[in-house]
VMD Tcl script that builds the backbone (N, CA, C; Angstrom):
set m [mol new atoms 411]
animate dup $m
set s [atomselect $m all]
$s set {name element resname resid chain x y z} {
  {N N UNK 1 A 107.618 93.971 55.725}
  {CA C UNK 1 A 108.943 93.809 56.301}
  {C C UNK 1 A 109.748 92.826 55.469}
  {N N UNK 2 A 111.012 93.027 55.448}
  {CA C UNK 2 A 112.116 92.102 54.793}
  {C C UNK 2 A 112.512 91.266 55.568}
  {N N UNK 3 A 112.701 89.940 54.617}
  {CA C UNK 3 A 113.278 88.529 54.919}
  {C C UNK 3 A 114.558 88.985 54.728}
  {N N UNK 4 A 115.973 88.628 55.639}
  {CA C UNK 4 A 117.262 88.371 54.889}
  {C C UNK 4 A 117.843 86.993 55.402}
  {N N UNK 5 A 118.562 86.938 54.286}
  {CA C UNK 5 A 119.335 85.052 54.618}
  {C C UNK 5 A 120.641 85.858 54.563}
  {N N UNK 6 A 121.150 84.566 54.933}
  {CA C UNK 6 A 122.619 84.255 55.369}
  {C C UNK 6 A 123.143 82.607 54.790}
  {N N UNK 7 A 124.413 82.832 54.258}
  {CA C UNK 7 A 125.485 81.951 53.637}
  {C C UNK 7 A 126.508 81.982 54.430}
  {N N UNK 8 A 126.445 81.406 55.361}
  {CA C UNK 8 A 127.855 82.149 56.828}
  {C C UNK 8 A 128.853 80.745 56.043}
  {N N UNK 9 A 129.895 81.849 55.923}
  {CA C UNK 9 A 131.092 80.987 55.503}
  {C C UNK 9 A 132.274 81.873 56.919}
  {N N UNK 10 A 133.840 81.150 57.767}
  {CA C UNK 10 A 134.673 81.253 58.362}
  {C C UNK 10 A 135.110 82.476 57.280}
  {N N UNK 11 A 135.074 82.783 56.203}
  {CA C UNK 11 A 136.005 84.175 55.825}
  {C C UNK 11 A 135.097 84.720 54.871}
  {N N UNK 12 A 133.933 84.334 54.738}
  {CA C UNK 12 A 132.999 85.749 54.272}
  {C C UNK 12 A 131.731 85.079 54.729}
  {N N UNK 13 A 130.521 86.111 55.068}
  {CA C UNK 13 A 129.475 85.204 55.137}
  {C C UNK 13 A 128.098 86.227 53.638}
  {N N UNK 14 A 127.734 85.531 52.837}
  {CA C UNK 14 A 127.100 86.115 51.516}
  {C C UNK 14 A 125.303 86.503 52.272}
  {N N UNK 15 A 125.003 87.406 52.149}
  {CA C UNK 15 A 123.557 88.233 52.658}
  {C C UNK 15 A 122.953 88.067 51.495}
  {N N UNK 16 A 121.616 88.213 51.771}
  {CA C UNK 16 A 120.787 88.145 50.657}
  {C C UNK 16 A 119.018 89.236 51.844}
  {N N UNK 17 A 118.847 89.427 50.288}
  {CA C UNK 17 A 117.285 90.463 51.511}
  {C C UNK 17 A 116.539 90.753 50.748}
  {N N UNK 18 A 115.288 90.631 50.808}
  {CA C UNK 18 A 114.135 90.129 50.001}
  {C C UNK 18 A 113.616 91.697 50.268}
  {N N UNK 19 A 112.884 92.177 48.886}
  {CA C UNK 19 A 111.966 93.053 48.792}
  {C C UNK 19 A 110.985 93.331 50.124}
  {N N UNK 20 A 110.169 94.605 49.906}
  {CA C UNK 20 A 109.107 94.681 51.631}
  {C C UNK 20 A 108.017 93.324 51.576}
  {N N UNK 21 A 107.691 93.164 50.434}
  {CA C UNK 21 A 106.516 92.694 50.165}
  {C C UNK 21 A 106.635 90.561 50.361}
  {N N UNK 22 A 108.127 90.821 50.186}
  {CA C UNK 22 A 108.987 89.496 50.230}
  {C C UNK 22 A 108.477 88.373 48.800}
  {N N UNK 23 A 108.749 89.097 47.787}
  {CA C UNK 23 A 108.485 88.581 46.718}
  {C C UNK 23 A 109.659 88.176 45.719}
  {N N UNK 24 A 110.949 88.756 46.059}
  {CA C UNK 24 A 111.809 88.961 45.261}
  {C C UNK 24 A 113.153 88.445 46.636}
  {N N UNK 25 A 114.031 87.942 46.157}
  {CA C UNK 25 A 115.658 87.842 46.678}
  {C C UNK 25 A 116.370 88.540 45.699}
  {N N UNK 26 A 117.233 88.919 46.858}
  {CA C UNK 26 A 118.370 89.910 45.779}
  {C C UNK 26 A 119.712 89.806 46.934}
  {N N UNK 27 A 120.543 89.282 46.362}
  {CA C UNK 27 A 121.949 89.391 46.979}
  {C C UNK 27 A 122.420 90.882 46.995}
  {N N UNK 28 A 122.600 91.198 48.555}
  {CA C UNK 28 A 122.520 92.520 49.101}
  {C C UNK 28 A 124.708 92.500 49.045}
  {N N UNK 29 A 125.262 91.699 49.868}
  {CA C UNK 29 A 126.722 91.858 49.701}
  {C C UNK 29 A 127.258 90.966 50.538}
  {N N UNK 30 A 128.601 90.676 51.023}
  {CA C UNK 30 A 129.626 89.819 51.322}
  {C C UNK 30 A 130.169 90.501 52.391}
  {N N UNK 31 A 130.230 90.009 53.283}
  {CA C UNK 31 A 131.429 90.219 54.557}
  {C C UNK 31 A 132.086 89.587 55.416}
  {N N UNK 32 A 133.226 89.898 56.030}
  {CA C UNK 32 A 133.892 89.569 56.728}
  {C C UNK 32 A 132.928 88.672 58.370}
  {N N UNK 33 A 133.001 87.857 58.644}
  {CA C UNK 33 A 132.433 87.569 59.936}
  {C C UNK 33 A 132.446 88.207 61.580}
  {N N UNK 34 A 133.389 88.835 60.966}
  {CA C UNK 34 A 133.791 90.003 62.310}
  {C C UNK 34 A 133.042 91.344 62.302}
  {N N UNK 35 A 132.761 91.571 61.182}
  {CA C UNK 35 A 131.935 92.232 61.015}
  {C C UNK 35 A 130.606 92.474 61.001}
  {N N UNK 36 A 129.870 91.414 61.020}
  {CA C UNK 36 A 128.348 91.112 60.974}
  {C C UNK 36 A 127.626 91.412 61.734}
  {N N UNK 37 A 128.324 92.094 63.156}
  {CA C UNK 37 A 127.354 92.197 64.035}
  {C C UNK 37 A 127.106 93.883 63.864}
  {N N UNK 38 A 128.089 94.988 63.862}
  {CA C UNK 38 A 127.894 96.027 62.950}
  {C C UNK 38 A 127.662 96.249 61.546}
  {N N UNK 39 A 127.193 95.596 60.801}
  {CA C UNK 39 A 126.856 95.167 59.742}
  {C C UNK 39 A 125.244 95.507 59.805}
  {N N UNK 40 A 124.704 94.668 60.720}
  {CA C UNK 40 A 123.191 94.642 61.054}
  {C C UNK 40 A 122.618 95.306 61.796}
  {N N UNK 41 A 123.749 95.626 62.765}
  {CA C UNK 41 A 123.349 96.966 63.401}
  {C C UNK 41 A 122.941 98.317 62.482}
  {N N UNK 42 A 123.343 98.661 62.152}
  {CA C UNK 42 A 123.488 99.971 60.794}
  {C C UNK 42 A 122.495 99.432 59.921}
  {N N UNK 43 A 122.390 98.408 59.522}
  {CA C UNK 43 A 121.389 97.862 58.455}
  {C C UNK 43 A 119.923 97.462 58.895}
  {N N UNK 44 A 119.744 97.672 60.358}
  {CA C UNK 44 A 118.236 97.457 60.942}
  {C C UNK 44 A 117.901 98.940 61.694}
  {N N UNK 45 A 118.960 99.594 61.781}
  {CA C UNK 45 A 118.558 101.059 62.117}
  {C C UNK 45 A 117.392 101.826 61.096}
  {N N UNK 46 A 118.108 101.180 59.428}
  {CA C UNK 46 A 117.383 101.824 58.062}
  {C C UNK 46 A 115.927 101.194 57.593}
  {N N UNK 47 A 116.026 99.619 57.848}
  {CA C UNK 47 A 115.451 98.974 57.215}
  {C C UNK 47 A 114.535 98.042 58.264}
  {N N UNK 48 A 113.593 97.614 58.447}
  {CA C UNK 48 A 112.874 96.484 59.249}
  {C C UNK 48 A 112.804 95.020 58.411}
  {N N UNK 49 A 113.316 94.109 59.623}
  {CA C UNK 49 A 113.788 92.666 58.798}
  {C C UNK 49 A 112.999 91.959 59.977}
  {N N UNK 50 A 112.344 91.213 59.418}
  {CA C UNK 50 A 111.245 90.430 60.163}
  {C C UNK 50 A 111.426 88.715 60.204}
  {N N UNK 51 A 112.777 88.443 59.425}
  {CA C UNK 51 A 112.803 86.686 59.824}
  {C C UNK 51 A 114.423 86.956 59.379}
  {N N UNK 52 A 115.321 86.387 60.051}
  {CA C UNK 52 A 116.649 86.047 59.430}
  {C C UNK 52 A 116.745 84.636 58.916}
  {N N UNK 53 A 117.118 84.252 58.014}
  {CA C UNK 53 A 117.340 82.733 57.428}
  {C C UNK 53 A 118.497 82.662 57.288}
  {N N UNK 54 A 119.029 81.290 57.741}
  {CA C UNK 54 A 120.227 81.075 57.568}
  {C C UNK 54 A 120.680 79.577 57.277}
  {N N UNK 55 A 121.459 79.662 55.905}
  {CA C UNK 55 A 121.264 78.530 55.665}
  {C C UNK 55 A 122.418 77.171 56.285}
  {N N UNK 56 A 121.818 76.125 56.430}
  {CA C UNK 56 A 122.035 75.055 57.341}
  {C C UNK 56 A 122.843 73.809 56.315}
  {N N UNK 57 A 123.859 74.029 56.538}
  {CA C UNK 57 A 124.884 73.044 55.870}
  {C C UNK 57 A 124.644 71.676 56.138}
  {N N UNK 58 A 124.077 70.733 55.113}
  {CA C UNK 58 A 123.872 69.027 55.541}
  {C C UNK 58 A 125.060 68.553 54.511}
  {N N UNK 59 A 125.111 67.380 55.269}
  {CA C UNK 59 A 125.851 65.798 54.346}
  {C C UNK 59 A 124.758 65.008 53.163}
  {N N UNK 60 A 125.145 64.746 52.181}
  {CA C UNK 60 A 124.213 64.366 51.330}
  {C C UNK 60 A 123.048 63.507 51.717}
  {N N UNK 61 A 123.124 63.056 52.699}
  {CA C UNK 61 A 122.560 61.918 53.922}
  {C C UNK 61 A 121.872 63.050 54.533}
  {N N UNK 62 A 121.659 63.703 55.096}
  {CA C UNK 62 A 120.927 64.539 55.838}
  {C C UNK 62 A 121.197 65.022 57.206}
  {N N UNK 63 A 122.813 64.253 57.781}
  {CA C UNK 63 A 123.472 64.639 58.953}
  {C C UNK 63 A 124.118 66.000 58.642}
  {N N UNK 64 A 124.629 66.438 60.026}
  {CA C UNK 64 A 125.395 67.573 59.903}
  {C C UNK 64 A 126.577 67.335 59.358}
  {N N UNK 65 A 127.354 68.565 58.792}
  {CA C UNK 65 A 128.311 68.703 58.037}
  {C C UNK 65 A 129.579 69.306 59.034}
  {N N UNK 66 A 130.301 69.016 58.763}
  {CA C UNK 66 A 131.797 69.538 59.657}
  {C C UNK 66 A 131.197 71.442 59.705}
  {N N UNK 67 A 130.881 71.764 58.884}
  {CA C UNK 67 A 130.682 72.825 59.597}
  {C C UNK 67 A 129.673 73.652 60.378}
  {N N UNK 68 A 128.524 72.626 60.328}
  {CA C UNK 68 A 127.446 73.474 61.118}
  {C C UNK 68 A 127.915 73.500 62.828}
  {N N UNK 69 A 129.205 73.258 63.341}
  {CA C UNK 69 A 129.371 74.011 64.576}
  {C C UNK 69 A 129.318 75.620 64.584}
  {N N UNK 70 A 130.131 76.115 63.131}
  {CA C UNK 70 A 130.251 77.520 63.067}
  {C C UNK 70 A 128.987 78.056 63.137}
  {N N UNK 71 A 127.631 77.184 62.095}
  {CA C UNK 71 A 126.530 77.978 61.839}
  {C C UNK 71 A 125.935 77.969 63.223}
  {N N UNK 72 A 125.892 76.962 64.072}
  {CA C UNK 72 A 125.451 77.004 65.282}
  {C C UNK 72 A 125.573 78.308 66.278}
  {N N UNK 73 A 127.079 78.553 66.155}
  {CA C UNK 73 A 127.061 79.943 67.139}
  {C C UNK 73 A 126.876 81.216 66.414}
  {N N UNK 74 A 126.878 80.879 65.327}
  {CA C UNK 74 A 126.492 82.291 64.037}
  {C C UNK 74 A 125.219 82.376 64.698}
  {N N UNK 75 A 124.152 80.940 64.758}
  {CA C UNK 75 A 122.660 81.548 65.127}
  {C C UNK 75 A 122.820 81.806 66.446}
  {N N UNK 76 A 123.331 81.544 67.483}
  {CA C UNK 76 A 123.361 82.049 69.023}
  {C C UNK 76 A 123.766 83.207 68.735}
  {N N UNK 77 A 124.376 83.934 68.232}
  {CA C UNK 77 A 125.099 85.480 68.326}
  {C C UNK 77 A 123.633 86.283 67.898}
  {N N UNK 78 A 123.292 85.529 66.761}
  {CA C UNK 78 A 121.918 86.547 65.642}
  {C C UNK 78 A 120.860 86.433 66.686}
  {N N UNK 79 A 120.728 85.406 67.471}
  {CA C UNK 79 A 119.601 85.460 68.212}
  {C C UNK 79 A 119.742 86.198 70.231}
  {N N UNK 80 A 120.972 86.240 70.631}
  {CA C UNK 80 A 121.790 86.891 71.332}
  {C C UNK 80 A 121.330 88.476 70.969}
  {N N UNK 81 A 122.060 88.648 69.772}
  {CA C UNK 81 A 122.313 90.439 69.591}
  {C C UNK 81 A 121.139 90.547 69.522}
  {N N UNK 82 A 119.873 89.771 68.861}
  {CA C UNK 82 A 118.790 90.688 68.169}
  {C C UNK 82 A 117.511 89.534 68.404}
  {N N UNK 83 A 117.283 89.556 69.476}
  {CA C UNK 83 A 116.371 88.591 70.279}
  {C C UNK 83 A 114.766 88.947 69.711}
  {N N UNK 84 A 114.611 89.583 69.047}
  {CA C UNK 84 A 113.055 89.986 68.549}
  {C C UNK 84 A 113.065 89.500 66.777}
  {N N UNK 85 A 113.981 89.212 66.490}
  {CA C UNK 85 A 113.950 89.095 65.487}
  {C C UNK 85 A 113.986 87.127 65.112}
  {N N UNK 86 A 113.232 86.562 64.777}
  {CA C UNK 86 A 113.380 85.174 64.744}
  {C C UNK 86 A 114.376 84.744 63.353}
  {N N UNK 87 A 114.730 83.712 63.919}
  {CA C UNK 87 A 116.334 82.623 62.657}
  {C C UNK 87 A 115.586 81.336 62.484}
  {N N UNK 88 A 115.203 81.426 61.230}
  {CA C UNK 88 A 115.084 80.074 60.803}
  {C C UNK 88 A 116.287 79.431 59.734}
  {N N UNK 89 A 116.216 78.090 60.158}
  {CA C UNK 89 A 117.071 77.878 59.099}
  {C C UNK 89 A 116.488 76.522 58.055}
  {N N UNK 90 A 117.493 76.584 57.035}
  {CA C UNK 90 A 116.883 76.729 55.653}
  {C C UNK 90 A 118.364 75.320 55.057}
  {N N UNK 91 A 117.794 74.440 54.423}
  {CA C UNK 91 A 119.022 73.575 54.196}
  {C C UNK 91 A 119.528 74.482 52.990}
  {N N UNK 92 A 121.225 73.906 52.734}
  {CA C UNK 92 A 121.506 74.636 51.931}
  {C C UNK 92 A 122.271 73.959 50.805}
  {N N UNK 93 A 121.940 72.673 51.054}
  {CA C UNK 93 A 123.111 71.601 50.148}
  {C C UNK 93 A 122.757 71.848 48.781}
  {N N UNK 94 A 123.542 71.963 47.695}
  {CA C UNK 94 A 123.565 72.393 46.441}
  {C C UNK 94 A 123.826 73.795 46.167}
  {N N UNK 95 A 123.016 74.502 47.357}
  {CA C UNK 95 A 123.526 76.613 47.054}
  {C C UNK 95 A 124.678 77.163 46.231}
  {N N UNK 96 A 125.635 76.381 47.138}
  {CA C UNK 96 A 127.068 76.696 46.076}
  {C C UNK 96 A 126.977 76.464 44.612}
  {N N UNK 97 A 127.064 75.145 44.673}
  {CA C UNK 97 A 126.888 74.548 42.807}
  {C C UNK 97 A 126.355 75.591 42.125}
  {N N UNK 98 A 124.949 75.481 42.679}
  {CA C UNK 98 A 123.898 76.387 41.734}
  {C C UNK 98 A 124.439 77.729 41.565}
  {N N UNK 99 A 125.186 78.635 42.892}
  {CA C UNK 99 A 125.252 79.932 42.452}
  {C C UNK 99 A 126.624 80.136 41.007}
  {N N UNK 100 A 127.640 78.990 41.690}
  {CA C UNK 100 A 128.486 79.106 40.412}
  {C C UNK 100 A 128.242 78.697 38.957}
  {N N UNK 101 A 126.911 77.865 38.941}
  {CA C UNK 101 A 126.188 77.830 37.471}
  {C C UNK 101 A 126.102 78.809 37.217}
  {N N UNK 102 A 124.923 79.545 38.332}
  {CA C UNK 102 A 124.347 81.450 37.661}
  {C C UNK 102 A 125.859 81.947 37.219}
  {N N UNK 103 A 126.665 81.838 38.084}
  {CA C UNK 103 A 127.638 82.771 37.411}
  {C C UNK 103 A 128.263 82.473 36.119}
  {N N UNK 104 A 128.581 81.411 36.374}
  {CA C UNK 104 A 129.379 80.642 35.050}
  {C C UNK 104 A 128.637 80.913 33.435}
  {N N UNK 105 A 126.899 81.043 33.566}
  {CA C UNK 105 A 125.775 81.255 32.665}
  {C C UNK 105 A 125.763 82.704 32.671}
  {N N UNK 106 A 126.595 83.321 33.336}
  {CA C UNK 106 A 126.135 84.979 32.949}
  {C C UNK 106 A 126.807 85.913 32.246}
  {N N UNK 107 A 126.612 86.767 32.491}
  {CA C UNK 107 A 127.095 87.911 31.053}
  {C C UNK 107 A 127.913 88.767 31.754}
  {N N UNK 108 A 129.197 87.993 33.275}
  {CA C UNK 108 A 129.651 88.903 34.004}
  {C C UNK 108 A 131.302 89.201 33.442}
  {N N UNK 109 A 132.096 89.756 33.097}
  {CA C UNK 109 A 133.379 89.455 32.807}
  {C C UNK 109 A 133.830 88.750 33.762}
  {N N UNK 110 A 135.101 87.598 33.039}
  {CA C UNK 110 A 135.276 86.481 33.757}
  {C C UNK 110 A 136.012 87.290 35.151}
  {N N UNK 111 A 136.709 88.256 35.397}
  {CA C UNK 111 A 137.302 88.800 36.321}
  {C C UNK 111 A 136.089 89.086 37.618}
  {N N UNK 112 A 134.957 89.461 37.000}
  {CA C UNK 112 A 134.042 89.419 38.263}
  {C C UNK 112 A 133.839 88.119 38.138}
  {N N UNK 113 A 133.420 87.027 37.626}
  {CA C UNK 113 A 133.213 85.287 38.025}
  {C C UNK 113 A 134.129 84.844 38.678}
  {N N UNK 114 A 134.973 85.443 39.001}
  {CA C UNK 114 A 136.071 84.589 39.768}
  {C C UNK 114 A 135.952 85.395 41.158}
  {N N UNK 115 A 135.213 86.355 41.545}
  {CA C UNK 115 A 135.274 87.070 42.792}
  {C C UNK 115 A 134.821 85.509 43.746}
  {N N UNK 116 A 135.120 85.253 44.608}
  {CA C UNK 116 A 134.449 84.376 45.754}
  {C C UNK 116 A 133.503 85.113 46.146}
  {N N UNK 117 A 133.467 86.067 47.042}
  {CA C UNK 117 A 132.128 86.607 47.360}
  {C C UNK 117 A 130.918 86.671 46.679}
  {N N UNK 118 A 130.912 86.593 45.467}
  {CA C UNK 118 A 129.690 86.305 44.585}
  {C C UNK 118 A 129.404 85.728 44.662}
  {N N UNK 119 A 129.868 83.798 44.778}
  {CA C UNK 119 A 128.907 82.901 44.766}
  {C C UNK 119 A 128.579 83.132 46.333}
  {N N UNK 120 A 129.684 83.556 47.099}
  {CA C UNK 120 A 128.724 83.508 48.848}
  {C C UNK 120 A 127.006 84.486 49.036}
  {N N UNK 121 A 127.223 85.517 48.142}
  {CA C UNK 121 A 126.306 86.180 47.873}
  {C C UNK 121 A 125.217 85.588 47.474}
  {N N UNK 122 A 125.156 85.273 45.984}
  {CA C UNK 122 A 124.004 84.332 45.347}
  {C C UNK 122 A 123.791 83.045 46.002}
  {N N UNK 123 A 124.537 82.704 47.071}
  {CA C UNK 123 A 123.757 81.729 47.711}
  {C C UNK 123 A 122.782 81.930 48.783}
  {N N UNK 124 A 123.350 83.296 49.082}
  {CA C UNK 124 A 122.414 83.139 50.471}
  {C C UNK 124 A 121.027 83.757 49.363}
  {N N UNK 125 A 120.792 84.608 48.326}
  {CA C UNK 125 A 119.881 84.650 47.500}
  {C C UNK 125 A 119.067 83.390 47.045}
  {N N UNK 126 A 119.692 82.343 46.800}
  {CA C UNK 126 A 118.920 81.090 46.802}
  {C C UNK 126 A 118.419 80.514 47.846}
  {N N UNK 127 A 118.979 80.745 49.521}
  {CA C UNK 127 A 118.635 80.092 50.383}
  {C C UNK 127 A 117.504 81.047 50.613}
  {N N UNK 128 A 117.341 82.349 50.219}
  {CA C UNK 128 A 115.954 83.383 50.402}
  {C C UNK 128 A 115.106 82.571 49.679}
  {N N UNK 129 A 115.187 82.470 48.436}
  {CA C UNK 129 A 114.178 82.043 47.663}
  {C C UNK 129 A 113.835 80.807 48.144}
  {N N UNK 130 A 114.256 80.035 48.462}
  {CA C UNK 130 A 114.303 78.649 48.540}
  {C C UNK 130 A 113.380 78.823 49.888}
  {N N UNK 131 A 113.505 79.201 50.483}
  {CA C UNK 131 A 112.457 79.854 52.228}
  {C C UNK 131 A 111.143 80.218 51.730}
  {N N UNK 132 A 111.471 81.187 50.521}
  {CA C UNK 132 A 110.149 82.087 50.013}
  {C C UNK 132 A 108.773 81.274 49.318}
  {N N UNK 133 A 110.008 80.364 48.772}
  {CA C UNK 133 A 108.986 79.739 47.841}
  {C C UNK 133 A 108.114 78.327 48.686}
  {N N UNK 134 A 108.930 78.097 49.844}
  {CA C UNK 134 A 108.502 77.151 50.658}
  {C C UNK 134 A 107.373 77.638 51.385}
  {N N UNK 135 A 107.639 79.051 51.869}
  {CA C UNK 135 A 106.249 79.323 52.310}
  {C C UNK 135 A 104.898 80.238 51.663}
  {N N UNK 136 A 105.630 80.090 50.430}
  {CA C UNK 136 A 103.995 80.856 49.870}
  {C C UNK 136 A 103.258 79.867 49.671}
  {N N UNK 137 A 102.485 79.130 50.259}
  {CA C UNK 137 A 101.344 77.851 50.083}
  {C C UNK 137 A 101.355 77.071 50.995}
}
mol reanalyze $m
mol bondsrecalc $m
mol representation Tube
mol addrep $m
């Protein structure tokens, strides 16, 4: 079964969904927040997802951040709509930085590096890995 994370941002939130075997992250796509709940609907009809991760916005200090009220009811809704499915969450301080390195380091034309949804994407891909690699050992 597949792991997927979450990068919940107020105007896109970036998905990410790990191979069956959960060996691999791969930024799956970007959406609207209004959308997410048909989003996953349609996307767990096809596929079986066995942990949602979602990553947890801190202050460099380790308090909450002005926005983990949003992530808060993001996880009441995920755990609301889809009560069999468990949400862990996953810190996420640095995700951003790092995904706009990958991008900034890649071989994308600058017109796709400037999409926003990409780094929301490759982050929630790091907050997979970052889960994955925490629990293999």
């Amino acid at each position: 079964m597949r792991l997927m994370s979450f990068d919940y941002g107020t105007k896109r939130i970036g998905i990410a969904i790990s191979d069956p075997l959960q060996i691999i992250a791969t930024a799956l796509t970007t959406i609207h927040p209004e959308k997410i709940g048909d989003f996953l609907k349609d996307y767990l009809q096809k596929e079986s997802v066995e942990t949602f991760i979602v990553g947890k916005p801190l202050q460099m200090d380790g308090t909450p951040s002005e926005s983990t009220q949003h992530i808060v009811g993001f996880i009441r809704k995920l755990k609301k709509d889809f009560p069999t499915i468990p949400v862990v969450e996953v810190d996420e301080r640095f995700t951003s930085k790092m995904a706009s390195n990958v991008i900034a380091q890649s071989s994308l034309k600058s017109t796709k590096r400037r999409e926003k949804g990409l780094v929301d994407a490759i982050s929630a891909t790091l907050i997979l890995q970052t889960y994955m690699e925490g629990k293999s050992y």
